[in-house]
C-alpha positions, 0 to 999 in steps of 0.5 A: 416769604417775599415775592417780588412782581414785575408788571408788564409797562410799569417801571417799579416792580411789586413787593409783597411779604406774604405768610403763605408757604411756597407752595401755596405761592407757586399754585397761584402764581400757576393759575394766574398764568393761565387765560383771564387768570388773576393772582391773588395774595395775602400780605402779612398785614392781612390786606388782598394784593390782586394783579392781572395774569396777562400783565405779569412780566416775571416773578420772584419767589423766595425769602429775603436776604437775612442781615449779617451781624458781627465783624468776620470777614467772609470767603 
């Protein structure tokens, strides 16, 4: 699952791609809004990914956009 973060005062957002389910996401992504919250993230390399709550401006959950293959033409 991909979730894309934006930082408050920060041009570029974040990336993570993360193994976790949606509502394991979701859960976190709730408890680093509360005060002095911070949301924690495993990547799928493993690796921790720690952003303050207060400075989170907006979050996207979902997965990519899979490739499309072939040569149809689309509705």
């Amino acid at each position: 699952m991909e979730v894309t973060i934006g930082v408050q005062n920060v041009a570029r957002e974040l990336s993570v791609e993360t193994e976790s389910d949606t509502a394991g996401v979701t859960a976190a992504i709730e408890a680093a809004l509360q005060p002095g919250g911070v949301l924690r993230l495993k990547d799928s390399r493993g690796r921790d990914v720690f952003v303050p709550g207060s400075v989170i401006g907006w979050i996207q959950v979902g997965e990519p956009e899979k490739g499309r293959v072939g040569f149809g033409v689309t509705p």
